[in-house]
Every structure is written in structure tokens, then in C-alpha cells.
C-alpha positions as CSV (number, residue, x, y, z in Angstrom):
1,X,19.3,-56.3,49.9
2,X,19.2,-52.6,50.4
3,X,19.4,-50.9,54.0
4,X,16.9,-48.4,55.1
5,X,19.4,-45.5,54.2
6,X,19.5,-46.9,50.2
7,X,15.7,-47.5,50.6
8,X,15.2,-43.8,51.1
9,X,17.1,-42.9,48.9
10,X,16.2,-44.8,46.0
11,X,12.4,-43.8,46.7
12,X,12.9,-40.2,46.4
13,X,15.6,-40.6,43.3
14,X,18.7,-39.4,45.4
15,X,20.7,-42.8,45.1
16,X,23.1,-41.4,42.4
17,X,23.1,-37.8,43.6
18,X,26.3,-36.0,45.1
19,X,26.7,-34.0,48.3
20,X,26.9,-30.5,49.5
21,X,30.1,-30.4,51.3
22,X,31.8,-30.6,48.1
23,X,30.8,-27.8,47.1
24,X,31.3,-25.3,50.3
25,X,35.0,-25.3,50.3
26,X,34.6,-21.7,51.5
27,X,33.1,-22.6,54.8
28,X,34.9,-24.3,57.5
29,X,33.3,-27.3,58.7
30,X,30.7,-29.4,59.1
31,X,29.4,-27.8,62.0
32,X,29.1,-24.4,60.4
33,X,28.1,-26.0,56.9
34,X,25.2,-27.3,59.6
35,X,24.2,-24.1,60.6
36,X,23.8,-22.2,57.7
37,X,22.0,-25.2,56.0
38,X,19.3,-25.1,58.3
39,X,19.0,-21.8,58.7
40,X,18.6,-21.4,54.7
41,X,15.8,-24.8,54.8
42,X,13.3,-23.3,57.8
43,X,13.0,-20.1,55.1
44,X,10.6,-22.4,53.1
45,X,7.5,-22.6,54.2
46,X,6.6,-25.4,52.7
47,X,9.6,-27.9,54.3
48,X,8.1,-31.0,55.4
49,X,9.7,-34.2,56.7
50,X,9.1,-37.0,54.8
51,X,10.7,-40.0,56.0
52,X,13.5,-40.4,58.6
53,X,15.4,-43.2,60.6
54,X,16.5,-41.6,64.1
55,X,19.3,-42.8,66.5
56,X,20.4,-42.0,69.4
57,X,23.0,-39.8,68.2
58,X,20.9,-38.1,65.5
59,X,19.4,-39.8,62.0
60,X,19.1,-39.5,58.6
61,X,16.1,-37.8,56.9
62,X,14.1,-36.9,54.1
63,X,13.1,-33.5,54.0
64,X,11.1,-32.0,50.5
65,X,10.2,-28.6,49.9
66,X,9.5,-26.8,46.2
67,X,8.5,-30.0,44.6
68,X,12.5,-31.2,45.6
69,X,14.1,-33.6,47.7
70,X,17.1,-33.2,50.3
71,X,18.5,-36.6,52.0
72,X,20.1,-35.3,55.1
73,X,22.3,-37.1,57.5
74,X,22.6,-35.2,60.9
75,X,24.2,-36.7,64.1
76,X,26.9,-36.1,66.2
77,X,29.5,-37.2,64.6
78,X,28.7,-35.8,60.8
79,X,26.8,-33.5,59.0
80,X,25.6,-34.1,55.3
81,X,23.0,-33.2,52.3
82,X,22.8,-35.1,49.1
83,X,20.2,-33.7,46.4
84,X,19.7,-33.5,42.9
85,X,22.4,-30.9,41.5
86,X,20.0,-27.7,40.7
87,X,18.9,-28.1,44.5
88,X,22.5,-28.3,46.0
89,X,23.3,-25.1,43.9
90,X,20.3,-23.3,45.3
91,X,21.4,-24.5,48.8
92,X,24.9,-23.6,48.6
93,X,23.7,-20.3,46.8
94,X,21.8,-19.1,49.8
95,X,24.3,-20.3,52.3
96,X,26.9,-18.2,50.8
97,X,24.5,-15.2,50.4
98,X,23.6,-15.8,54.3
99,X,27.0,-15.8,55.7
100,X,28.5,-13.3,53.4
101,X,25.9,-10.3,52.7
């Protein structure tokens, strides 16, 4: 039996999918990686919430925007962004772009 986390994820084809922080070795944690994440998502206009399980400490989301998906784990202890491999390049693109002009 799958939890809610593998349930979203496996609806929006993200079980198999890798993570961002793997490939920001140039920034230097979590909490900035967090930062410049968001900053480069509110730019599309389009970004709307699909599906999310909150805590108390912060939850895990689904977020799509450009006909892609983003599966986002955001709480206090960890930060985290698992997408399909052409989407965490764009991401980590823009990031870079963002903190180094």
C-alpha cells in the first residue's frame, strides 16, 4: 500500500524522477537552494497548486506550471524538488542565472 507522498507522485509520473539538490553543488544549502527556487517558480504565471499534504511543520506539494510537474517537499527541517530531468535543468538554469548575473 502506497502512502499519500508515493500516491502523489505516482499520479503526476514523478515516482522515478531525481532531485534538484543534486544538481546545485554550487549553492550552499538547503535554505538558499529554497530561496532561489521559489523566487525562479512565482515568475510563471501560470504556477498552480495541484495537490498537497500539509503539516504542522510545512508539507509536500504538487505544484505544475508549463504543462510540467514539480513535487516539492518544504518544511522545517528540509528543502526538496523532484521533476522530470528537462524541468530540474530549467530550474537549476534559472537559479544559477538569478544568483549569479
Amino acid at each position: 500500500m502506497k502512502n499519500k507522498v508515493e500516491e502523489m507522485r505516482s499520479a503526476y509520473g514523478l515516482s522515478e524522477e531525481g532531485s534538484l539538490l543534486t544538481m546545485l553543488d554550487d549553492f550552499k544549502d538547503e535554505n538558499e537552494i529554497r530561496a532561489y527556487c521559489w523566487m525562479v517558480l512565482r515568475t510563471y504565471s501560470d504556477l498552480k497548486k495541484e495537490d498537497w499534504l500539509i503539516g504542522i511543520e510545512g508539507g509536500d506539494y504538487i505544484y505544475s506550471f508549463e504543462d510540467s510537474y514539480v513535487f516539492i517537499t518544504d518544511d522545517i527541517w528540509s528543502f526538496d524538488v523532484v521533476a522530470k530531468p528537462e524541468v530540474l535543468e530549467l530550474l537549476a538554469d534559472k537559479m544559477r542565472a538569478l544568483k549569479n548575473p
